[in-house]
C-alpha positions as semicolon CSV with decimal commas, in nm:
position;residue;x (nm);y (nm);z (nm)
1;X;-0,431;-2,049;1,046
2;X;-0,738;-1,852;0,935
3;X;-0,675;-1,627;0,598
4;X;-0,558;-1,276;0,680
5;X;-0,873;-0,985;0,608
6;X;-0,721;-0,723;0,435
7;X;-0,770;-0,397;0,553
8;X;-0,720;-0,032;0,372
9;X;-0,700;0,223;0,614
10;X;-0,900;0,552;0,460
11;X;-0,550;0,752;0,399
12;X;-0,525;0,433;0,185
13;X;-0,755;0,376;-0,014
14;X;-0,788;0,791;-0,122
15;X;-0,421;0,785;-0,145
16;X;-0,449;0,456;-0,432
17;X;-0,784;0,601;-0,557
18;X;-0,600;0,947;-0,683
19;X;-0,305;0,713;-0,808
20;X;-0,535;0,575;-1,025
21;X;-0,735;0,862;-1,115
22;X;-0,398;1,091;-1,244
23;X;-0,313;0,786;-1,479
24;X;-0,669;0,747;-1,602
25;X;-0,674;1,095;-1,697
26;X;-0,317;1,148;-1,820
27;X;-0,289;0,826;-2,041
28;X;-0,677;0,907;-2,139
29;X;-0,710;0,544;-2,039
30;X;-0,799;0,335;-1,808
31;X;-0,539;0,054;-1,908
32;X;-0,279;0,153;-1,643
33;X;-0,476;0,193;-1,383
34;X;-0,616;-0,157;-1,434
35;X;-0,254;-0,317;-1,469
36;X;-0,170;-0,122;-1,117
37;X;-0,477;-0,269;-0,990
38;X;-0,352;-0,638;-1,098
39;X;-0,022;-0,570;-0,973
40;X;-0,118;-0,453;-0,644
41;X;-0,409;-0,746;-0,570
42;X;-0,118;-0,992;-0,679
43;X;0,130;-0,801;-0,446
44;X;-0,099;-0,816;-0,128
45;X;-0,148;-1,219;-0,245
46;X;0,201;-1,272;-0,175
47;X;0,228;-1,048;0,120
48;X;-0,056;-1,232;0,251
49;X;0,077;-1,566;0,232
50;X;0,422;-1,416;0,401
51;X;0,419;-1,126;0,560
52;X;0,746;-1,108;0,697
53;X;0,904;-1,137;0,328
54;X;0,924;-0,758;0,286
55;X;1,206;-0,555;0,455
56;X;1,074;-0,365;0,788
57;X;1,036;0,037;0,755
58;X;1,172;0,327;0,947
59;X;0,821;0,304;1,098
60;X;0,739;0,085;1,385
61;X;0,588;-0,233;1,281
62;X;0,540;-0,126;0,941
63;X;0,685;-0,276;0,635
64;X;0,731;-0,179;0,288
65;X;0,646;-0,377;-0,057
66;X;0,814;-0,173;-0,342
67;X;0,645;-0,209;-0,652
68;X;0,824;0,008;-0,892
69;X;0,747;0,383;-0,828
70;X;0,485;0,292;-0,595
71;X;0,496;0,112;-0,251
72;X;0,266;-0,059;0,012
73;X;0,267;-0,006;0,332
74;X;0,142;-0,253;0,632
75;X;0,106;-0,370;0,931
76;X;0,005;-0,757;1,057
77;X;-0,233;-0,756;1,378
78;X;-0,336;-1,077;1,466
79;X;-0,594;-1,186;1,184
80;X;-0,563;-0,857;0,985
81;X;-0,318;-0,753;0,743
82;X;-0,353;-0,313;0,732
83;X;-0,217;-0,130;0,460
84;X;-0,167;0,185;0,561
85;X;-0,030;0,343;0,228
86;X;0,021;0,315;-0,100
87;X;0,266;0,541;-0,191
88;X;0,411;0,685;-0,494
89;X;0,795;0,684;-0,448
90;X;0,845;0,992;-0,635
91;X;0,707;1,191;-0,363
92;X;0,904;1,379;-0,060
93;X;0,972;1,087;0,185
94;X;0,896;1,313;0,471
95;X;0,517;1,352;0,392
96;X;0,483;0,972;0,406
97;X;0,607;0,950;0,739
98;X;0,344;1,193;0,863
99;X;0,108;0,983;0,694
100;X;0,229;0,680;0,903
101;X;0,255;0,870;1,237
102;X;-0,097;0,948;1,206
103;X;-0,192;0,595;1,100
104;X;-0,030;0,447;1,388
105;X;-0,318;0,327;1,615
106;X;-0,487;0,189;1,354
């Protein structure tokens, strides 16, 4: 089997890239943002290599990778694994499953 492409919707990618932004700025740093960065690239390794090793979601075909306060969010289509958000687990659970509905074509 071909390697998965990994794929960050939009809501995605903004929703990592201000993740990372609030920690550069609050720690005055860019150390934890990097160490998030290494975590998640090593997370979407493993979820790579087997998808089906992360417990399913309330969302249709959607599971969830929980990395501490933050999760990921994805779906497997054929030759494409889409994250569809990286979420901060602090947040109100009902926002992220607006997020989801609206990222459900993709």
């Amino acid at each position: 089997m071909a390697r998965r492409v990994v794929v960050w919707t939009e809501t995605a990618s903004k929703q990592r890239r201000e993740i990372l932004k609030y920690w550069t700025l609050r720690n005055g740093s860019t150390e934890y943002a990097k160490k998030l960065i290494e975590i998640t690239n090593n997370r979407i390794e493993i979820i790579i290599e087997n998808p089906e090793a992360f417990k399913i979601s309330e969302f249709p075909e959607t599971r969830e990778s929980a990395l501490g306060n933050f999760s990921i969010y994805y779906k497997v289509q054929n030759d494409f694994l889409i994250v569809t958000a990286f979420w901060d687990n602090r947040q109100n659970p009902s926002k992220l499953l607006e997020i989801l509905s609206k990222n459900q074509d993709k």
